[in-house]
GUSEVEX-570182 format. One record per residue: residue in three letters; x, y, z of N, C-alpha, C, CB in turn. Coordinates in nm, 4 decimals, always signed. Glycine has a CB too. Example, Ala and Ser with C-alpha at 12.3 -4.5 7.8 and 13.67 -1.06 7.14 Angstrom:
BEGIN
REC  aa    neast   nnorth      nup   caeast  canorth     caup    ceast   cnorth      cup   cbeast  cbnorth     cbup
REC ala  +1.3190  -0.5690  +0.7800  +1.2300  -0.4500  +0.7800  +1.3200  -0.3300  +0.7800  +1.1308  -0.4473  +0.9046
REC ser  +1.2850  -0.2250  +0.7080  +1.3670  -0.1060  +0.7140  +1.2900  +0.0030  +0.7870  +1.4084  -0.0598  +0.5725
END
This chain:
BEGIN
REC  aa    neast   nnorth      nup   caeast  canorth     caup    ceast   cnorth      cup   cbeast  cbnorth     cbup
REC unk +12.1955 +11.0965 +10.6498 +12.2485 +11.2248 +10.6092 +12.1383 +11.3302 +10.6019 +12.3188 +11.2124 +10.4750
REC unk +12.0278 +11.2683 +10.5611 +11.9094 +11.4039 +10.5190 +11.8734 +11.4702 +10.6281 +11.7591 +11.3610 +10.4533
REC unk +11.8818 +11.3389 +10.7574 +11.8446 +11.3679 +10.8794 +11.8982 +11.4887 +10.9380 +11.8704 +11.2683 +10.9523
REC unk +12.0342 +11.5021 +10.8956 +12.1405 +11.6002 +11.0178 +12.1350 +11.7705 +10.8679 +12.4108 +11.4749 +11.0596
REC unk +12.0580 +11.7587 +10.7598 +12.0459 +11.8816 +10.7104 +11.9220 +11.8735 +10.7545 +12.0767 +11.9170 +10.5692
REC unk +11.7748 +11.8536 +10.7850 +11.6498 +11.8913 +10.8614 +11.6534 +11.9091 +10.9970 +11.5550 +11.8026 +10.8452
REC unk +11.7813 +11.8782 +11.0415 +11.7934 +11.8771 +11.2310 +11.7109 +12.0325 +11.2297 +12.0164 +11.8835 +11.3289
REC unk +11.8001 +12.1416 +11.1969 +11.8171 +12.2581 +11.2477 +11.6234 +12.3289 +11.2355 +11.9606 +12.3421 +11.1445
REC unk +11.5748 +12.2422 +11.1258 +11.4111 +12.2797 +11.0863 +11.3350 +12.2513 +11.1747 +11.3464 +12.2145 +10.9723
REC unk +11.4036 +12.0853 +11.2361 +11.2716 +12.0264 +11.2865 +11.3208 +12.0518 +11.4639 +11.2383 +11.8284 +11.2218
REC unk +11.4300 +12.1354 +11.4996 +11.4318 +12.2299 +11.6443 +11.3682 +12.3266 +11.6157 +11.5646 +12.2846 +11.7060
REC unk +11.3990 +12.3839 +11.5107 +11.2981 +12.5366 +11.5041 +11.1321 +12.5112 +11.5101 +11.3262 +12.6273 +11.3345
REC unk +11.1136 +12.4239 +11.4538 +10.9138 +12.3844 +11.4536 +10.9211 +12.3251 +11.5931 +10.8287 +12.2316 +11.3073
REC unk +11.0069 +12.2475 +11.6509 +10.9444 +12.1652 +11.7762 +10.9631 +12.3144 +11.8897 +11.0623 +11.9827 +11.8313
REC unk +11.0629 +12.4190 +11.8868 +11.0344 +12.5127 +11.9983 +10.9333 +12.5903 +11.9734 +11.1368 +12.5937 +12.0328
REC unk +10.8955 +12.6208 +11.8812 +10.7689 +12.7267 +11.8110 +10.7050 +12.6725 +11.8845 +10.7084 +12.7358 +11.6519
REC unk +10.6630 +12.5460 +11.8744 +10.5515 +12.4567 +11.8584 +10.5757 +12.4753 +12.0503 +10.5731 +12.2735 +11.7451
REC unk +10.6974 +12.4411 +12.0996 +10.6474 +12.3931 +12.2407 +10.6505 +12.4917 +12.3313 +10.7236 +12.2836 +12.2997
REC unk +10.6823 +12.6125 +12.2663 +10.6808 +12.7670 +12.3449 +10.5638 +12.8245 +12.4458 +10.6788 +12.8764 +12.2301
REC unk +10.4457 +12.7997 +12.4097 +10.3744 +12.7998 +12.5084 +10.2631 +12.7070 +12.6136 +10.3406 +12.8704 +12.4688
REC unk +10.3307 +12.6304 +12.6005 +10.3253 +12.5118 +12.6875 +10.3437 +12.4990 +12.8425 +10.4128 +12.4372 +12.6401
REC unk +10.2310 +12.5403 +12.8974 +10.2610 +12.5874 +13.0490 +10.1831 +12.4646 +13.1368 +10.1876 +12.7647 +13.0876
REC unk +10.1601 +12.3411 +13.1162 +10.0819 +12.2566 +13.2071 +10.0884 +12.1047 +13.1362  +9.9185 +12.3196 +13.2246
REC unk +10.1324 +12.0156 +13.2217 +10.1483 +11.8825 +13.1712 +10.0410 +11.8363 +13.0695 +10.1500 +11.7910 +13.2850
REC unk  +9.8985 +11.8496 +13.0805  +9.7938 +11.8046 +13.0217  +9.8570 +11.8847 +12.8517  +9.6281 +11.8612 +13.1126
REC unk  +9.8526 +11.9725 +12.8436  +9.9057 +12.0028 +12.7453 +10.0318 +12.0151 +12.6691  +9.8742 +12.0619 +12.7491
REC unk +10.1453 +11.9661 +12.7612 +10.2749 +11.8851 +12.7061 +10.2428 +11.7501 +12.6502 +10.3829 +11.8594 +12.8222
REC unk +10.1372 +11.6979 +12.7211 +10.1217 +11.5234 +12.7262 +10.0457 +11.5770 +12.5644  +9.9910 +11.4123 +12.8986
REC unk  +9.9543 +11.5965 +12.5203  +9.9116 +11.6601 +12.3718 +10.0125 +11.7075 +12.2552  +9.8352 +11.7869 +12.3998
REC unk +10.0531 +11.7768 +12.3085 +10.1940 +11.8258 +12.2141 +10.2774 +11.7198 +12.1962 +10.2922 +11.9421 +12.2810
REC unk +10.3278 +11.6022 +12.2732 +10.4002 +11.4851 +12.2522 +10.3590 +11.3865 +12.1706 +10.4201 +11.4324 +12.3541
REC unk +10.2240 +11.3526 +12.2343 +10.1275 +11.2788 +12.1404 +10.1257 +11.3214 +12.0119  +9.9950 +11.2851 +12.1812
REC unk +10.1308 +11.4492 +12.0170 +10.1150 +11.4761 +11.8456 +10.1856 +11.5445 +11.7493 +10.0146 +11.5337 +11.8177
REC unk +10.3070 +11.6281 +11.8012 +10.4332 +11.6534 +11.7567 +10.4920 +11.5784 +11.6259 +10.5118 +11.6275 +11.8660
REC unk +10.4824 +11.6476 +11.4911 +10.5508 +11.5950 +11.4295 +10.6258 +11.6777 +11.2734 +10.4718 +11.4851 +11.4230
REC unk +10.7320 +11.6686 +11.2454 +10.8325 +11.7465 +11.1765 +10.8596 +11.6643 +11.0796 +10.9519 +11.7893 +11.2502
REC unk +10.8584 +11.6921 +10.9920 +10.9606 +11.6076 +10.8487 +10.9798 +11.4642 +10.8849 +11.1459 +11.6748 +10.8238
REC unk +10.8849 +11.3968 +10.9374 +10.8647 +11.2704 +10.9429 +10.8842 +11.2213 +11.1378 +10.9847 +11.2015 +10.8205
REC unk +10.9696 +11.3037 +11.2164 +10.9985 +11.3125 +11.3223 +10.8845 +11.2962 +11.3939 +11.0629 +11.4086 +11.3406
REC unk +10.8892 +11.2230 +11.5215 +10.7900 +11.2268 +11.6123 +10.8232 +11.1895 +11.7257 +10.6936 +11.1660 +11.5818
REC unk +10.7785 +11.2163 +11.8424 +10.8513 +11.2582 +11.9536 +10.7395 +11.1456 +12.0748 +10.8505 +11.4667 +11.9717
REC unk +10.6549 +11.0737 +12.0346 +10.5243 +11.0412 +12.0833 +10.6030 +10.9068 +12.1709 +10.3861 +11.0064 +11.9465
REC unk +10.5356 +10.9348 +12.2770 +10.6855 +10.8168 +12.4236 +10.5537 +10.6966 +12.3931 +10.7182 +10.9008 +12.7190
REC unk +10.6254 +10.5965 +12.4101 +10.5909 +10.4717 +12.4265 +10.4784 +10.4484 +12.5212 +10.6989 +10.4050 +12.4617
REC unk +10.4555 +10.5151 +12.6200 +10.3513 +10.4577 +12.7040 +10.2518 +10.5215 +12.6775 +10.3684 +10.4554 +12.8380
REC unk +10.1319 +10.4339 +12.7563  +9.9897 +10.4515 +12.7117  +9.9582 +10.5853 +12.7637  +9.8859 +10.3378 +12.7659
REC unk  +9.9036 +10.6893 +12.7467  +9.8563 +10.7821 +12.7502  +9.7750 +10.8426 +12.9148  +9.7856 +10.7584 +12.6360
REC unk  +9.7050 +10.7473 +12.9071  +9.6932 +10.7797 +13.0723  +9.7519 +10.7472 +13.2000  +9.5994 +10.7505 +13.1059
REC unk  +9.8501 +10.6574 +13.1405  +9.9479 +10.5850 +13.2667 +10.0467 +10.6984 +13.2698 +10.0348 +10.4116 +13.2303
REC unk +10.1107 +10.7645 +13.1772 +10.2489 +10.8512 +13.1713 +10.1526 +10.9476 +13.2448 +10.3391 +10.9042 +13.0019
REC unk +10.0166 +10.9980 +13.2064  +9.9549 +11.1605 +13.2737  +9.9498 +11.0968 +13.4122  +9.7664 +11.2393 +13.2093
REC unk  +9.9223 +11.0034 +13.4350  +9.9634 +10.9629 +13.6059 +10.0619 +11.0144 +13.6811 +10.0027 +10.8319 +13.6268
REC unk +10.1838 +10.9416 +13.6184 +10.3127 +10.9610 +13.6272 +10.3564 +11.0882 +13.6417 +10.3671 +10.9119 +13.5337
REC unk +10.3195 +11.1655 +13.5481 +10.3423 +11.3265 +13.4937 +10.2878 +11.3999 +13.6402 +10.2239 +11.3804 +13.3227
REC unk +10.1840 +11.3721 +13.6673 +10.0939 +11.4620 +13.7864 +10.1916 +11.4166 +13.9256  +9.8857 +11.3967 +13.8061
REC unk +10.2050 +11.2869 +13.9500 +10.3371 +11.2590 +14.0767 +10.4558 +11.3029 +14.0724 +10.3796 +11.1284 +14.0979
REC unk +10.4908 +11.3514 +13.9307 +10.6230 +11.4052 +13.9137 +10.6118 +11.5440 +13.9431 +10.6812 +11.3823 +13.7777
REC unk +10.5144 +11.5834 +13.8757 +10.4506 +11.7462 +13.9183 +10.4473 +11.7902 +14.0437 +10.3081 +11.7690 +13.8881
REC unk +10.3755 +11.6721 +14.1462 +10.3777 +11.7177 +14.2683 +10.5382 +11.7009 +14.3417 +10.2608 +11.6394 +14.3408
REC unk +10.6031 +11.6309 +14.3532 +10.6931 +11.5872 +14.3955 +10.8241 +11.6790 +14.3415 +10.6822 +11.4523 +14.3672
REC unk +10.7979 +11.7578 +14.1898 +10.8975 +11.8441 +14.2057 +11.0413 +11.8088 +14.1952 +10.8785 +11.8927 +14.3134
REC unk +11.0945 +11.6790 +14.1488 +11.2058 +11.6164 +14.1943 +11.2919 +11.7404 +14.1392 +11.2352 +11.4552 +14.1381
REC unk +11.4563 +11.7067 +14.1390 +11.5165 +11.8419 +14.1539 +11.6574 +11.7550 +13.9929 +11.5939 +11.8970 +14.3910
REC unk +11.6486 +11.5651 +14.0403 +11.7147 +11.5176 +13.9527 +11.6351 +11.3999 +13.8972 +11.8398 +11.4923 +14.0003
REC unk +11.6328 +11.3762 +13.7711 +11.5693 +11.3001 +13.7136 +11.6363 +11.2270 +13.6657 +11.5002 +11.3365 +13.6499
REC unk +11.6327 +11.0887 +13.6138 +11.6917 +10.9674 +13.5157 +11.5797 +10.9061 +13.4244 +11.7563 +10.8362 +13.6096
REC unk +11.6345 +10.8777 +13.3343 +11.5432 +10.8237 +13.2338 +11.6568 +10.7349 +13.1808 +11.4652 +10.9357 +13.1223
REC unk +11.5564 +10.6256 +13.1673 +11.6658 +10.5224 +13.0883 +11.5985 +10.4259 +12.9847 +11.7463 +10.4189 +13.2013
REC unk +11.6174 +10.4586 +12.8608 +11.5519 +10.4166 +12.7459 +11.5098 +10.5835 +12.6643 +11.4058 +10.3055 +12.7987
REC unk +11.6262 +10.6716 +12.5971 +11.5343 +10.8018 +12.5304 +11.4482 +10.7890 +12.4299 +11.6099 +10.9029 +12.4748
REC unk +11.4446 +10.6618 +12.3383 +11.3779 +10.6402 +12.2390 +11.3575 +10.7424 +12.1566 +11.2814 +10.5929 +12.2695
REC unk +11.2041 +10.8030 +12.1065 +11.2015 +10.9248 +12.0710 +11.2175 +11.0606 +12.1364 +11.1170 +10.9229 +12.0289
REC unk +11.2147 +11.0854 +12.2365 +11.2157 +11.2024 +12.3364 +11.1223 +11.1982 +12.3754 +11.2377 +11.3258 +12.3084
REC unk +11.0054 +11.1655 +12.3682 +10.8828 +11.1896 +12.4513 +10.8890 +11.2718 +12.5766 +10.8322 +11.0663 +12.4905
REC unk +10.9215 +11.1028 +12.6205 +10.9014 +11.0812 +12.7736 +11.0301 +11.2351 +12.8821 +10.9713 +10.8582 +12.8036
REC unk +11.1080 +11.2261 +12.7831 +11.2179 +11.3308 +12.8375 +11.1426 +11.4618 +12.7692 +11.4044 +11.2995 +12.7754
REC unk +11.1178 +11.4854 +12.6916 +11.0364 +11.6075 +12.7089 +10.9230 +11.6379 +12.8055 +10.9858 +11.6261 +12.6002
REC unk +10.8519 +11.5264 +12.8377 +10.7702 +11.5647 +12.9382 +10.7980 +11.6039 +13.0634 +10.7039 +11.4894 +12.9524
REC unk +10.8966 +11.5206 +13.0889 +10.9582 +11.5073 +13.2326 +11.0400 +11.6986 +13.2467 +11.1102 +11.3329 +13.2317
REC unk +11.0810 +11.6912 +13.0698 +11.1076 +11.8808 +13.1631 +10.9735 +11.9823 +13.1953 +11.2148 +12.0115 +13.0348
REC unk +10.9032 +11.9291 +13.1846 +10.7743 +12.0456 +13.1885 +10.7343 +11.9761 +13.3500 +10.6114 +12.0288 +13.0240
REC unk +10.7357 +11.8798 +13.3968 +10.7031 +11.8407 +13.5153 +10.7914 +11.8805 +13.6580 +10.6970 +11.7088 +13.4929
REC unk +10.9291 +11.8089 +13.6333 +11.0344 +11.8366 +13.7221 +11.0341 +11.9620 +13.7661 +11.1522 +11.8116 +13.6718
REC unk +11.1508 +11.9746 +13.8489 +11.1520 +12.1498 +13.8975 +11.1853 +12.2043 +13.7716 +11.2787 +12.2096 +14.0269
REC unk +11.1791 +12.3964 +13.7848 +11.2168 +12.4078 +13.6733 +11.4186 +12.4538 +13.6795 +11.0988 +12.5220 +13.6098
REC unk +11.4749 +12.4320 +13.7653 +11.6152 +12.3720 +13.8009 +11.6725 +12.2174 +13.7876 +11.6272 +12.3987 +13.9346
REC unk +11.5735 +12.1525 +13.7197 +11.6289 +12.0347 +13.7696 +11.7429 +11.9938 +13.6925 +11.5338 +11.9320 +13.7745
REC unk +11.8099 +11.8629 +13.6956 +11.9095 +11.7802 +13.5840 +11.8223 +11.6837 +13.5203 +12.0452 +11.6917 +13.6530
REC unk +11.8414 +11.6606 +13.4024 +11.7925 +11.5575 +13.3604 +11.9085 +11.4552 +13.2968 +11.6888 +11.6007 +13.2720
REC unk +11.8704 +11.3171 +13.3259 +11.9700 +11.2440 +13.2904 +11.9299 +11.1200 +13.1574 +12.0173 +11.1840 +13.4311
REC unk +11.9507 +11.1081 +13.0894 +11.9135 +11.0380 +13.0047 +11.9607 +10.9423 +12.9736 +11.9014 +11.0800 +12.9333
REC unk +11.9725 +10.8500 +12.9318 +12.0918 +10.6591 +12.9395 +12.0735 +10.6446 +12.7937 +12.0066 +10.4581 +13.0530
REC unk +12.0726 +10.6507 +12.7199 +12.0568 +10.5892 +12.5696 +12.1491 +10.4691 +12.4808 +12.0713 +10.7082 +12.4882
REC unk +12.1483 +10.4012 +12.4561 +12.2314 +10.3359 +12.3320 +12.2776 +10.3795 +12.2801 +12.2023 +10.2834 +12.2508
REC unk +12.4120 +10.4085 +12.1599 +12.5111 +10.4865 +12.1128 +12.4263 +10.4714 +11.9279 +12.7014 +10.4089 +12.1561
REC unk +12.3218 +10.3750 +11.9020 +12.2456 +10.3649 +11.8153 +12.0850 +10.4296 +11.8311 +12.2574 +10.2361 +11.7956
REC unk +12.0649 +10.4879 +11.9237 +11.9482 +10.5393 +11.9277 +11.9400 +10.6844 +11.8728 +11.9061 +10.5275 +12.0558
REC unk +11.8386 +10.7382 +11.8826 +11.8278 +10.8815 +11.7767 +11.9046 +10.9699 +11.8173 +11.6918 +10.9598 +11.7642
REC unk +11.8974 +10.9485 +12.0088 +11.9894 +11.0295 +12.0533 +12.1084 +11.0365 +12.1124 +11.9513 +11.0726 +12.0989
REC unk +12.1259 +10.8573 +12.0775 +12.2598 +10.8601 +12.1134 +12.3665 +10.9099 +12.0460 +12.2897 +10.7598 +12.1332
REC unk +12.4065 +10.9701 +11.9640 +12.5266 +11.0356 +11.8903 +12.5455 +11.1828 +11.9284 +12.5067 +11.0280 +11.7321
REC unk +12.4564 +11.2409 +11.9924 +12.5354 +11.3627 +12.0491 +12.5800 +11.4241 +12.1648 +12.4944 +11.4372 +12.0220
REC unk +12.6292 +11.3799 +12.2644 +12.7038 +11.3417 +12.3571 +12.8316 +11.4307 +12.2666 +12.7049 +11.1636 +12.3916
REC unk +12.8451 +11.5190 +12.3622 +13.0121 +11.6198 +12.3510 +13.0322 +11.6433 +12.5072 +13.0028 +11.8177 +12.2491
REC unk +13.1476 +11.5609 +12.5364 +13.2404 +11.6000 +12.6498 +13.1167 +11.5490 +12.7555 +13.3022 +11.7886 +12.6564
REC unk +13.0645 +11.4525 +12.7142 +12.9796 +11.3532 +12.7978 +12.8665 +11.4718 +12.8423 +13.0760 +11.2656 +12.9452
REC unk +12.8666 +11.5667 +12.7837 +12.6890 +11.6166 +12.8277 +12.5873 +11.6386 +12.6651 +12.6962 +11.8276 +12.9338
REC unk +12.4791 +11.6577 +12.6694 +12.3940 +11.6622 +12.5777 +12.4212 +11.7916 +12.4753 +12.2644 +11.6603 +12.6458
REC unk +12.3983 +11.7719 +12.3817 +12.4219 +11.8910 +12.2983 +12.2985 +12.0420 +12.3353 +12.4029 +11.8222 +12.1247
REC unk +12.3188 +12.1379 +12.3636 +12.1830 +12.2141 +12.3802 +12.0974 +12.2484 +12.2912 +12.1950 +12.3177 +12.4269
REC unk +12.1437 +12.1635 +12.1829 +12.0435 +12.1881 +12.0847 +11.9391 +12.0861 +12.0635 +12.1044 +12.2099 +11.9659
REC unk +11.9602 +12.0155 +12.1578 +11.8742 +11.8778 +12.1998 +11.7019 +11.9381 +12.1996 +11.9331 +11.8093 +12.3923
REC unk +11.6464 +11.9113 +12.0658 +11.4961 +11.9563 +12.0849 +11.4193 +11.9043 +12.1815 +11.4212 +11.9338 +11.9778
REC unk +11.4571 +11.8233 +12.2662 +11.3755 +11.7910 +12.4051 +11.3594 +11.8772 +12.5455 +11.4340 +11.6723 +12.4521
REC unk +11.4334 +11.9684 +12.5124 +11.5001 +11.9994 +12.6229 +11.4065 +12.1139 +12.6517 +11.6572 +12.0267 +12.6087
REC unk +11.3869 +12.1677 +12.7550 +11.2963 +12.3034 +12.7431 +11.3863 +12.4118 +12.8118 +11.1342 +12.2919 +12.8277
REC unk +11.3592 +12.5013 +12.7559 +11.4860 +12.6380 +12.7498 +11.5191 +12.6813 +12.8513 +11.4578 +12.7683 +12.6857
REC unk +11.6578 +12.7017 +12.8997 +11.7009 +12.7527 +13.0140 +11.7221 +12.6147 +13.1456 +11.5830 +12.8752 +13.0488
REC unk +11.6835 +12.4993 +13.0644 +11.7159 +12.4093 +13.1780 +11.8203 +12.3162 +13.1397 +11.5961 +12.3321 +13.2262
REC unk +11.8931 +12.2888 +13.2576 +12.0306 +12.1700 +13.2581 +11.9959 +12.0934 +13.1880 +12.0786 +12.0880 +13.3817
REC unk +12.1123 +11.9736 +13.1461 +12.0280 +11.8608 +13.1391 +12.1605 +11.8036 +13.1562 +11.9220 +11.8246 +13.0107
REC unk +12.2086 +11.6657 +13.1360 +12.3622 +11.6072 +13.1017 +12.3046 +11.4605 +13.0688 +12.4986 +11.6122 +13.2509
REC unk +12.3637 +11.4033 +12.9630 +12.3196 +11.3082 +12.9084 +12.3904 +11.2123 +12.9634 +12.3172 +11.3145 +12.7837
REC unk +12.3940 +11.0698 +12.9544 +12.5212 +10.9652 +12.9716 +12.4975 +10.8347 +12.8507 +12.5195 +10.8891 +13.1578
REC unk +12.5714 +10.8333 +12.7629 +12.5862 +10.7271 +12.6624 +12.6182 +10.6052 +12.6920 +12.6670 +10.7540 +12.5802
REC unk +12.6195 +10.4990 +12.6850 +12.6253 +10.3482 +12.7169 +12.7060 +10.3073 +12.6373 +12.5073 +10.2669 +12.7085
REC unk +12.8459 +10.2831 +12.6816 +12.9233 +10.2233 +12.5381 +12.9854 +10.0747 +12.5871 +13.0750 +10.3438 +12.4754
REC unk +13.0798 +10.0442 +12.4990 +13.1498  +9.8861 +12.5745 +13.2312  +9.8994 +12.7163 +13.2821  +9.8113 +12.4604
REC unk +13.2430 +10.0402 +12.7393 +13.2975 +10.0578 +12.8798 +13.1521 +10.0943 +12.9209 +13.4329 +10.1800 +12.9109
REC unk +13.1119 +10.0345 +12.9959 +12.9911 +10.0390 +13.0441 +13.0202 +10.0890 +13.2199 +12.9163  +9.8825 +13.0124
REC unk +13.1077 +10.0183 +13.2725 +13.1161 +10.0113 +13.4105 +13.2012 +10.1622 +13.4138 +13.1963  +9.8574 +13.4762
REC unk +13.2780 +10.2205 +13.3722 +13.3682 +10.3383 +13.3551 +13.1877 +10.4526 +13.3344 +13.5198 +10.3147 +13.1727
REC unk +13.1321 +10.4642 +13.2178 +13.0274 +10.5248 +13.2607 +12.9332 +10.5062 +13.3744 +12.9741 +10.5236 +13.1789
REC unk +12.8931 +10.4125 +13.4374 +12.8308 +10.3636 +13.5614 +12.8955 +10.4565 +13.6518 +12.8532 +10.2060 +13.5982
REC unk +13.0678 +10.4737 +13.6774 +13.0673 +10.5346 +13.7698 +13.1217 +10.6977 +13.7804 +13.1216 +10.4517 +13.8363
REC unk +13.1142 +10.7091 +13.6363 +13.0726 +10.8881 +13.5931 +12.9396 +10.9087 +13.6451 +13.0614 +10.9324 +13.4068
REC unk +12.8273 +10.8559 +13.6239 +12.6984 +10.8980 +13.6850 +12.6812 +10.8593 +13.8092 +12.5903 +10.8558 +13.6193
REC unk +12.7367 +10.7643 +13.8810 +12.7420 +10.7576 +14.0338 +12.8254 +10.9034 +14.0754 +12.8314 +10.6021 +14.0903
REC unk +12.9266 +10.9227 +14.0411 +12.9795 +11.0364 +14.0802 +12.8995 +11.1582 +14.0475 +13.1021 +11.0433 +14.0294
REC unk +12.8776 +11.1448 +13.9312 +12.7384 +11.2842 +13.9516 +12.6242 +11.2863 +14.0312 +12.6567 +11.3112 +13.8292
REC unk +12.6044 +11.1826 +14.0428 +12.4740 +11.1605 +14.1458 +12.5254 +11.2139 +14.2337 +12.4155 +11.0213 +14.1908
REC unk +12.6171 +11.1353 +14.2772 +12.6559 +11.1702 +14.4717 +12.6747 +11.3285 +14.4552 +12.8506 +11.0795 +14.5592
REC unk +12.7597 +11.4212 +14.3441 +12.7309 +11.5577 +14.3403 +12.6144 +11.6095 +14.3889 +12.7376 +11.5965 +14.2280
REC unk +12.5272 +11.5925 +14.3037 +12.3985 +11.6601 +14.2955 +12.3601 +11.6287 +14.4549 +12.2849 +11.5940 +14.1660
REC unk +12.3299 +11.4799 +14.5063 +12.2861 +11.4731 +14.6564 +12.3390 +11.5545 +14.7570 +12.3078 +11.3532 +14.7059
REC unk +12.4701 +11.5454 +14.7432 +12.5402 +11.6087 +14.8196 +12.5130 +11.8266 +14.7979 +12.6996 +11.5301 +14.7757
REC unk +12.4534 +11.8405 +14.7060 +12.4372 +11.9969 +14.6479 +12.2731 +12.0167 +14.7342 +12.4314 +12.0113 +14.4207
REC unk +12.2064 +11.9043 +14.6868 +12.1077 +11.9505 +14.7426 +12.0759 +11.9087 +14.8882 +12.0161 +11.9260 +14.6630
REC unk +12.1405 +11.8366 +14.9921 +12.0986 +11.8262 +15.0950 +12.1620 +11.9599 +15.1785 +12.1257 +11.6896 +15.1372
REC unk +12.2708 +12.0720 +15.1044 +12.3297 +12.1445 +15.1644 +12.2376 +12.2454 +15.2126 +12.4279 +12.1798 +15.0987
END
């Protein structure tokens, strides 16, 4: 409960905070060390393997992204500072993870503090219909392919 009255604090400190943030090396810092009313946003992988990652994503520009595991947001916050700045981001989570509960009308809430401003994103939740979501995001996929090879 305490959690969902500090939500609205700990979006307001994480955009302050990630507002001028113009270059992966310094997203990858801000992730690492990001932290709000106990909140922390710091992705699971080791530090120089993700800035790897981050710099191939950078170059490459992808246009749709997937992530599967959101854990804390990290890793999905980084990935918006890398990707195009059009891209989708897709996220897979557990219906028990931090971010699995906000999912409205099967896309992400925009108040999703991961998210960096002005960009898409659409989430997909994992529930006991598992195969029924499988082929909501196949069908979005084939969208998007089909959008961008036009």
């Amino acid at each position: 409960m305490l959690g969902y009255v500090l939500f609205p604090f700990i979006v307001k400190r994480f955009r302050e905070s990630a507002r001028n943030i113009d270059n992966i090396y310094d997203a990858l810092d801000f992730a690492f060390s990001f932290q709000a009313f106990g909140v922390y946003i710091k992705p699971f992988q080791v530090k120089y393997e993700i800035a790897k990652f981050l710099e191939i994503i950078a170059e490459l520009r992808p246009k749709v992204v997937l992530e599967i595991g959101t854990a804390g947001g990290g890793t999905l916050f980084l990935f918006t500072r890398a990707a195009d700045d059009e891209a989708k981001l897709i996220s897979i989570d557990l219906p028990s993870g931090p971010f699995g509960g906000v999912i409205q009308g099967g896309k992400c809430s925009s108040t999703s503090p991961s998210l960096k401003e002005g960009r898409g994103s659409t989430c997909y939740e994992p529930t006991l219909i598992i195969p029924l979501r499988l082929k909501r995001l196949c069908r979005f996929l084939e969208t998007e392919k089909s959008t961008l090879s036009s």
